[in-house]
C-alpha positions as CSV (number, residue, x, y, z in Angstrom):
1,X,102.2,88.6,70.1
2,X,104.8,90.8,72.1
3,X,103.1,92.2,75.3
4,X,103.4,95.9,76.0
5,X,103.2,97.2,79.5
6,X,100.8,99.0,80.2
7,X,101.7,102.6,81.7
8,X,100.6,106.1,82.2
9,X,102.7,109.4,81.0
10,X,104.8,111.3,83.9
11,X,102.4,114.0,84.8
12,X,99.0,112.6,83.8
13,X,96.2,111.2,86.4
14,X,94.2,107.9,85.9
15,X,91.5,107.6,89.2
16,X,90.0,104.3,89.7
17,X,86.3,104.7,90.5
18,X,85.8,105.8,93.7
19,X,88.5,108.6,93.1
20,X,87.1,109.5,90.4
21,X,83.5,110.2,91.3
22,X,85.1,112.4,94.0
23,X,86.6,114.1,91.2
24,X,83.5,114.5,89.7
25,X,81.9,116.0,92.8
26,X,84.5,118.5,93.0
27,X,83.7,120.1,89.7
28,X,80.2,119.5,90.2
29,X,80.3,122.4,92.8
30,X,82.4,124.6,91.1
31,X,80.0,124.5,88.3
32,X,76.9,124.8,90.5
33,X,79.0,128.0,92.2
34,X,79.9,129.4,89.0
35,X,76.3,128.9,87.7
36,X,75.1,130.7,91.3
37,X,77.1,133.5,90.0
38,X,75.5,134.1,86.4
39,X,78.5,132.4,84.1
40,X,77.3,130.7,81.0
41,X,79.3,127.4,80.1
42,X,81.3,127.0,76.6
43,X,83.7,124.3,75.8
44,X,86.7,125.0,73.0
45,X,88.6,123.0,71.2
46,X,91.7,121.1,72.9
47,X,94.0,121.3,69.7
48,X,94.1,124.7,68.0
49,X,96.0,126.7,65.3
50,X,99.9,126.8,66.7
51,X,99.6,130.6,65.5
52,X,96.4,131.3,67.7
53,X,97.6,129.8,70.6
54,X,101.3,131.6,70.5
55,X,99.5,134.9,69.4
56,X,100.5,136.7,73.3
57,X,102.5,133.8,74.9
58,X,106.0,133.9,73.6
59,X,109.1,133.4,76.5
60,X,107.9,130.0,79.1
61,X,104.7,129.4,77.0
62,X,106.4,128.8,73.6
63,X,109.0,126.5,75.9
64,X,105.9,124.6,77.8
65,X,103.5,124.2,74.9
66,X,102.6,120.1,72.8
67,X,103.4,121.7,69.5
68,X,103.0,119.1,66.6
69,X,102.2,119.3,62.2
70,X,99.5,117.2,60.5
71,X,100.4,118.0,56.9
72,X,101.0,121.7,56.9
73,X,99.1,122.5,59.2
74,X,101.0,123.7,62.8
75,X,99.0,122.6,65.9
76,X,99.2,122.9,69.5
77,X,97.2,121.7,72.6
78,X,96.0,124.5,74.7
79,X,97.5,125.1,77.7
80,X,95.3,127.3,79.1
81,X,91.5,128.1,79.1
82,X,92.0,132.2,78.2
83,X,93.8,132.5,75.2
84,X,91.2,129.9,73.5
85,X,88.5,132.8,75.4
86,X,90.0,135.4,73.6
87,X,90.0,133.9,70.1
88,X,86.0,132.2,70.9
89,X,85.0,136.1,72.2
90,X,86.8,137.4,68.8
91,X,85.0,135.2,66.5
92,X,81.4,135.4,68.3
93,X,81.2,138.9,69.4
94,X,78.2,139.7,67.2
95,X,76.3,137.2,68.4
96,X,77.3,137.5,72.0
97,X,76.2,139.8,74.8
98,X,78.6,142.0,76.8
99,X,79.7,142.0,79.7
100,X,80.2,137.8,78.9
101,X,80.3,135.6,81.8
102,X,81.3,132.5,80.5
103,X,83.0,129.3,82.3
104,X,84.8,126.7,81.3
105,X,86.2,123.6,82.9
106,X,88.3,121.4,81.0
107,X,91.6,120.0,80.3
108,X,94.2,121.7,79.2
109,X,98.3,120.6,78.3
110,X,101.8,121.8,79.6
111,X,105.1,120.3,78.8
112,X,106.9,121.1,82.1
113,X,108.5,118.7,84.6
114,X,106.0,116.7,85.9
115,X,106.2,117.1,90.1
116,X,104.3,116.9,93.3
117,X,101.3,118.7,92.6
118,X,102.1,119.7,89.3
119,X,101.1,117.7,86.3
120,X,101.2,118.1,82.3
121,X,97.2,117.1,81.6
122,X,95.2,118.2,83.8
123,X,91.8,119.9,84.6
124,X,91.0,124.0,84.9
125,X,87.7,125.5,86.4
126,X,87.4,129.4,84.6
127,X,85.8,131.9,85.1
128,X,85.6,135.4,82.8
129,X,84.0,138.5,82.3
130,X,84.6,140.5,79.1
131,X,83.4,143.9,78.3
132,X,83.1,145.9,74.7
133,X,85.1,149.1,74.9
134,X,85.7,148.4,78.7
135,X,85.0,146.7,81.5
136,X,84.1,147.6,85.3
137,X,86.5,147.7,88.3
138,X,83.7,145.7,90.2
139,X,84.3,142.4,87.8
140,X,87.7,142.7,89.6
141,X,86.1,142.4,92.9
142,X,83.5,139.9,92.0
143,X,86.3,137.2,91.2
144,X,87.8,136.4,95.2
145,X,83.8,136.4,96.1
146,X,83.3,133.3,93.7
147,X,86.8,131.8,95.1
148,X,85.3,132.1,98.2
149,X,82.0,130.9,97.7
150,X,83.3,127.6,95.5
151,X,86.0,126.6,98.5
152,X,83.5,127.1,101.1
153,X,81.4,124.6,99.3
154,X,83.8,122.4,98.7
155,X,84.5,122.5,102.7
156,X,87.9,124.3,102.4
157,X,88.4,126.9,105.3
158,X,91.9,127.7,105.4
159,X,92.6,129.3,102.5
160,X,93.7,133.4,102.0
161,X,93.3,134.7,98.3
162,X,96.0,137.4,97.6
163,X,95.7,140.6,95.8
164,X,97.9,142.9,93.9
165,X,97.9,144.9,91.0
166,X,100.3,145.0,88.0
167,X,99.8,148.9,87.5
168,X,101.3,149.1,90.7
169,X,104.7,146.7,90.1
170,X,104.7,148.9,86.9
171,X,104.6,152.1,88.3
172,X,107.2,151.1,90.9
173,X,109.6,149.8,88.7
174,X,109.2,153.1,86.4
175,X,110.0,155.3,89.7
176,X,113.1,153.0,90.4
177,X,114.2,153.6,86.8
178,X,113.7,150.0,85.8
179,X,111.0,150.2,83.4
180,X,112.0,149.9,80.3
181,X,112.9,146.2,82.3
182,X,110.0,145.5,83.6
183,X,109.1,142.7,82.0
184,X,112.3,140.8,83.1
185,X,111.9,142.6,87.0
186,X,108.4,141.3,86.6
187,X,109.7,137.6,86.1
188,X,112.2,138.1,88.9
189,X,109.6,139.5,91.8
190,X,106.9,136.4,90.5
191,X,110.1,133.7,91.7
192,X,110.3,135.6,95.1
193,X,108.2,132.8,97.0
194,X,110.5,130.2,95.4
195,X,113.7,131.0,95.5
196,X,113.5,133.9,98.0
197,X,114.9,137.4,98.7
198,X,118.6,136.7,97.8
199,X,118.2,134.5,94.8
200,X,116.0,137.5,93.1
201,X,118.4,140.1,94.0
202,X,121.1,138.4,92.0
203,X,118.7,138.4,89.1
204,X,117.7,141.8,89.4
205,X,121.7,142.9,89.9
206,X,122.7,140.5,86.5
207,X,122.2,141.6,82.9
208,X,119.9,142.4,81.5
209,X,117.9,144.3,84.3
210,X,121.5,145.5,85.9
211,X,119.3,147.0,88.7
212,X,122.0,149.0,91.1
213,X,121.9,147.2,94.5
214,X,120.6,149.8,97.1
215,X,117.7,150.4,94.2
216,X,116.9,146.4,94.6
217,X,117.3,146.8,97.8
218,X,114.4,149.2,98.1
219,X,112.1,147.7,95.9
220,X,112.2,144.2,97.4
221,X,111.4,146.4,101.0
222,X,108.4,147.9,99.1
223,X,107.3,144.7,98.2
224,X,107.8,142.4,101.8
225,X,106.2,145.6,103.7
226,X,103.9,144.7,106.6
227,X,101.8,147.7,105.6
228,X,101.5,147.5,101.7
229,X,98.7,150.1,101.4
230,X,100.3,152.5,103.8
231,X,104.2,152.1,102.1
232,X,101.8,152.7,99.0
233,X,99.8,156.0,100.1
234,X,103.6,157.2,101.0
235,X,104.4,156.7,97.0
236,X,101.1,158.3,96.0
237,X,101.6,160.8,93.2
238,X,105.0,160.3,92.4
239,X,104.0,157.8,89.3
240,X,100.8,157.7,87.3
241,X,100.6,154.4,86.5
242,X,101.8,153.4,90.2
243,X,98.3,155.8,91.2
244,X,96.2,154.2,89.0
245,X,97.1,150.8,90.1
246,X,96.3,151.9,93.9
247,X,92.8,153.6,92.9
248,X,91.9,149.9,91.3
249,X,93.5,148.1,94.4
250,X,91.9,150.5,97.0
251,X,88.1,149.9,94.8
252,X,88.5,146.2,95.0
253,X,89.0,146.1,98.3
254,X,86.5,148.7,99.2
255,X,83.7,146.3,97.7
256,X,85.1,142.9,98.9
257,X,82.6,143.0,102.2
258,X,79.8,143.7,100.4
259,X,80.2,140.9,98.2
260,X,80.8,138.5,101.5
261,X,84.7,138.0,101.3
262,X,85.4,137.5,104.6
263,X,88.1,139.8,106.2
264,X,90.5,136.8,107.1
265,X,90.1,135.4,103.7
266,X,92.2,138.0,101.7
267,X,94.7,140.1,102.1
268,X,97.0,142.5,99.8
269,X,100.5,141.3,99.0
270,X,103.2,143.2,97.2
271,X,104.9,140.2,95.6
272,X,102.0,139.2,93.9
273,X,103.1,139.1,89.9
274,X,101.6,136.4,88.2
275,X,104.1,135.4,85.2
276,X,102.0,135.8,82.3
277,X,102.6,138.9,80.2
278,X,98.7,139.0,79.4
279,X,97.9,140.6,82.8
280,X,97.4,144.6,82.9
281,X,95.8,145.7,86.1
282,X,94.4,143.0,89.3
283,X,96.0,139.8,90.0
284,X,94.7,137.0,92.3
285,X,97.0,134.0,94.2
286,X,95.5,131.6,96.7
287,X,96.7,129.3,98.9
288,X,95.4,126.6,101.1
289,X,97.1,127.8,104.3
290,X,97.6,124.1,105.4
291,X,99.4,123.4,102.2
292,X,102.0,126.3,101.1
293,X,104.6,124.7,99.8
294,X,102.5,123.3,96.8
295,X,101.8,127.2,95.3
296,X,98.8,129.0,94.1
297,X,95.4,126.2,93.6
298,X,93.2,129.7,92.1
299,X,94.8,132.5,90.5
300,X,94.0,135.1,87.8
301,X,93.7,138.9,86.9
302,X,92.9,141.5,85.0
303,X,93.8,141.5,81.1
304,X,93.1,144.6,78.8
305,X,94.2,143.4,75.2
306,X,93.9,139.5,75.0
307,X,92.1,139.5,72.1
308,X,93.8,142.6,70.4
309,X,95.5,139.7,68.1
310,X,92.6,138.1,66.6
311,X,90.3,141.6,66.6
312,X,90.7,145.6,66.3
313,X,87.5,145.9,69.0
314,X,89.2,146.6,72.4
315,X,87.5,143.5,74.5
316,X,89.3,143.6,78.2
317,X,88.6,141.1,80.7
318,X,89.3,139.6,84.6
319,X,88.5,136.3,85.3
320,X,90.3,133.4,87.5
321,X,91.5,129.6,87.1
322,X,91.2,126.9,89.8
323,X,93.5,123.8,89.0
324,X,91.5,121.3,89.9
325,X,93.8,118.3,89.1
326,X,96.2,120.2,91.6
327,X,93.1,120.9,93.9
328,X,92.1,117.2,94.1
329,X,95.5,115.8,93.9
330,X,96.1,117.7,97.3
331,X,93.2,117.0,99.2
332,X,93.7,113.5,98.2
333,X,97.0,113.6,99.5
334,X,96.1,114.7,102.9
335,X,93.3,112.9,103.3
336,X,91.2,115.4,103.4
337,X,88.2,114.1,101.1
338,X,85.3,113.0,102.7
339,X,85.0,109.3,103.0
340,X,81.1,109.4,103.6
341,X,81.3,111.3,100.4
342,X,78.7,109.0,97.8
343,X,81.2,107.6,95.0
344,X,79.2,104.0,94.1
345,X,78.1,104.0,90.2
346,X,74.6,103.4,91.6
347,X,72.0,103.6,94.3
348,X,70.6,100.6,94.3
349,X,71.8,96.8,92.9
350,X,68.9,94.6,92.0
351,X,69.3,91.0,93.1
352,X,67.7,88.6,91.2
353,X,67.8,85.2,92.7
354,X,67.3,83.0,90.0
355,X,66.8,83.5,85.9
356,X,63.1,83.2,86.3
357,X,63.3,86.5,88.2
358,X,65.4,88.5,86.1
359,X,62.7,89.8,83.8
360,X,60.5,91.3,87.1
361,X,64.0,92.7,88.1
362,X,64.1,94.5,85.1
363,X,60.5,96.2,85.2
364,X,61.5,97.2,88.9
365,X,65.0,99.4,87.9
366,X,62.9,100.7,85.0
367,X,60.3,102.0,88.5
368,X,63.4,103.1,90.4
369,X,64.9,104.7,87.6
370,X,61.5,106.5,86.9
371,X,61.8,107.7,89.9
372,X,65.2,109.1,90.1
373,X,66.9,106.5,92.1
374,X,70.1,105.3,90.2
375,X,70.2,101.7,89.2
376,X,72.1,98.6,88.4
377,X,70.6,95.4,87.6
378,X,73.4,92.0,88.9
379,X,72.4,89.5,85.9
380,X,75.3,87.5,86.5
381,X,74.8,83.8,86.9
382,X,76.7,83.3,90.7
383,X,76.1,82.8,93.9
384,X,74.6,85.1,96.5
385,X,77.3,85.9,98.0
386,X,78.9,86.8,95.3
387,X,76.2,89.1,94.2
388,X,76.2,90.6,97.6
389,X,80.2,90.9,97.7
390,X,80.0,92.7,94.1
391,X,77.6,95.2,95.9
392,X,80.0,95.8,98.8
393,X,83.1,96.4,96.5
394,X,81.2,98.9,94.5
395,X,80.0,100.3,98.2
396,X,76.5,100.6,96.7
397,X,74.3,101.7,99.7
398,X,71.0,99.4,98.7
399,X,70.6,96.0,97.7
400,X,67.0,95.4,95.9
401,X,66.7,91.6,96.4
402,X,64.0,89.9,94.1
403,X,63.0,86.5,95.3
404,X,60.5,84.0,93.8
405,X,57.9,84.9,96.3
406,X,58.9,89.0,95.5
407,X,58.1,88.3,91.8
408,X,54.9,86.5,92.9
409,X,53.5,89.5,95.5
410,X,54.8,92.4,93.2
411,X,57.0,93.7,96.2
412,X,60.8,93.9,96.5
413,X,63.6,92.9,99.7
414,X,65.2,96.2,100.3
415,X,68.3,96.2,102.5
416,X,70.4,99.1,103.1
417,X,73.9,97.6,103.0
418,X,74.6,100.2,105.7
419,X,73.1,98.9,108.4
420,X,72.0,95.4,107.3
421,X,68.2,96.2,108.4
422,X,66.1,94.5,105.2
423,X,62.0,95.3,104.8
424,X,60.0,94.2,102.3
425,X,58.1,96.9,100.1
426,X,57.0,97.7,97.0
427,X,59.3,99.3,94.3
428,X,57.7,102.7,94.6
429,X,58.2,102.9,98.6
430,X,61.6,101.7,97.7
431,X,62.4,104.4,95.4
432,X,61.1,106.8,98.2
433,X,63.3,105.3,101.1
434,X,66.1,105.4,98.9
435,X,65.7,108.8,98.1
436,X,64.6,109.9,101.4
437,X,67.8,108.4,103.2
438,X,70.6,109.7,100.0
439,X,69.3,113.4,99.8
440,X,71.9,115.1,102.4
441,X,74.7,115.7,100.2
442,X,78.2,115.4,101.6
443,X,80.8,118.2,101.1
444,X,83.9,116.9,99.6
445,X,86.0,117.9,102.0
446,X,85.3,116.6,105.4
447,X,85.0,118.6,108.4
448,X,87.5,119.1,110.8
């Protein structure tokens, strides 16, 4: 028989163990923030209908999706949480109630280059609030407070979330007499962080946008101003849609300190586009302040007719994306993850020193188990040191040793693997030491 190496696709993550339970522990705490915050989990499907998916990507979408045909039937893998939101609202909404917080995390799929940071599988952490008919300004505000909250619980503190609205970039490019463009000066002012001032003012000089260069010019000042909300009041009442777009702004931010965003945690920026055509009114970027050049880790915004494709009711919605692969893969990278952070399969390993003991093992993970403790029983026929070195590998904290003379008394050897200090007990006062010692959860990301 021909071996075949083994190997793992560009662009998708394997963790061994201990990685991996970090992983976990990361989406643990977004779900316990978004839970804090009143979303209701829902899973989707990962493959859908090609049509449903496709419904409001069109242009990079359509270029990025895993399109495939079983039979006659055209599929596609999601690749992102929101669209499969829109068609789950559209098919449930009589048995739903609005406004729907719902969250979501789960993989989703993206044929681009695979690069630092950026992968083709990987995990999203949603959030989303839809109305019937319409939908508050304050959702809009309620999203950086739940960025906030999740990072500070993960132990991330440099971080700024940044705001903008697309009424605005709408009403600007109107006023500049680009709007029947803006789509395409849209796409131009979302590469300004990558390929800079210069670069975008070719774009916006080429066809099809033929934007006149002292009109460019003006526009890309707009947009790097050190004052955006003054440069903005200056504009005020020149463009309706530009004025609508500065009330929504100016409302968000009014109600950011009440929701305990931080001042130094947020901050309005001009350039602020997001790419995807769904997105009507507030958008959302952040970025770990240590870590620029890998992009956005949390972004989102305001959509007004997602699910106008798969419904005639008039559902809008705001809601926000954390990449988590992205997320972990960086904090991994800088070593930022918590080593004290708990990533053994278990709590406890119970020892049995010889076959006649095994069955008195048994009845003792059963009583740790009972009482919450996590536990693994070592059945395996070795040595004690190998027993013991199988403990340390799996950096288990407690070894429950069961000797002849344990068996015989009803007690158990407990020795934290920490410290080395062994007593002997019973298997209830062992599940309470255990317990006791383990309950002060780590952050994943250490402290400085």
């Amino acid at each position: 028989m021909e071996r075949i190496k083994p190997r793992t696709l560009s662009g998708f993550m394997e963790l061994l163990p201990g990685p991996q339970a970090q992983m976990d522990a990361v989406m643990d705490v977004l779900r316990e923030t978004y839970q804090l915050y009143g979303f209701a989990a829902i899973d989707t499907p990962a493959i859908e209908s090609a049509q449903v998916l496709l419904a409001k990507g069109g242009g990079e979408t359509e270029k990025q999706i895993y399109r495939f045909s079983k039979g006659d039937t055209d599929l596609a893998l999601r690749f992102d949480l929101t669209v499969p939101l829109a068609k789950y609202v559209a098919m449930n909404y009589g048995q739903l109630a609005f406004p729907f917080r719902r969250y979501q995390i789960a993989k989703v799929y993206r044929g681009e280059r695979a690069q630092r940071g950026r992968f083709r599988e990987f995990y999203q952490a949603d959030i989303d609030v839809i109305g019937d008919g319409a939908l508050d300004i304050a959702s809009d505000a309620e999203m950086p407070a739940v960025i906030c909250e999740a990072l500070r619980r993960l132990g991330i503190e440099r971080f700024c979330i940044r705001i903008n609205n697309r009424k605005i970039l709408n009403g600007l490019f109107a006023l500049l007499g680009v709007g029947e463009q803006a789509a395409a000066v849209l796409g131009a002012v979302d590469k300004l962080e990558k390929i800079g001032r210069d670069k975008v003012a070719d774009i916006l000089a080429d066809e099809p946008i033929a934007m006149a260069p002292e009109k460019a010019d003006q526009l890309l000042d707009i947009l790097a101003s050190a004052d955006p909300m003054g440069t903005l009041a200056a504009l005020e009442g020149r463009n309706e849609t530009l004025d609508a777009g500065l009330a929504e702004l100016l409302t968000v931010a009014g109600l950011l300190p009440g929701l305990g965003v931080p001042e130094d945690k947020w901050r309005v920026d001009l350039t602020i586009a997001r790419g995807l055509d769904y997105y009507t009114g507030t958008v959302y970027e952040t970025q770990l302040l240590d870590c620029p050049e890998v992009g956005s880790i949390c972004s989102g915004g305001r959509y007004d007719d997602l699910a106008g494709y798969y419904t005639d009711k008039k559902l809008p919605g705001v809601g926000l994306s954390i990449g988590v692969t992205r997320l972990f893969y960086i904090l991994q990278e800088k070593g930022l993850l918590d080593p004290a952070l708990a990533t053994a399969p278990c709590d406890a390993l119970i020892i049995p020193m010889g076959e006649e003991q095994v069955a008195y093992a048994m009845g003792c993970a059963t009583a740790l188990r009972a009482e919450g403790v996590r536990t693994q029983v070592y059945t395996e026929r070795k040595k004690p040191k190998a027993k013991f070195a199988y403990a340390d590998k799996l950096t288990v904290p407690y070894a429950v040793v069961v000797g002849e003379s344990e068996a015989a008394s009803g007690t158990v050897g407990l020795k934290d693997l920490r410290s080395g200090q062994q007593v002997t007990v019973t298997p209830a006062d062992a599940a309470a030491i255990i317990k006791k010692s383990l309950d002060n959860p780590v952050r994943p990301v250490k402290e400085k």
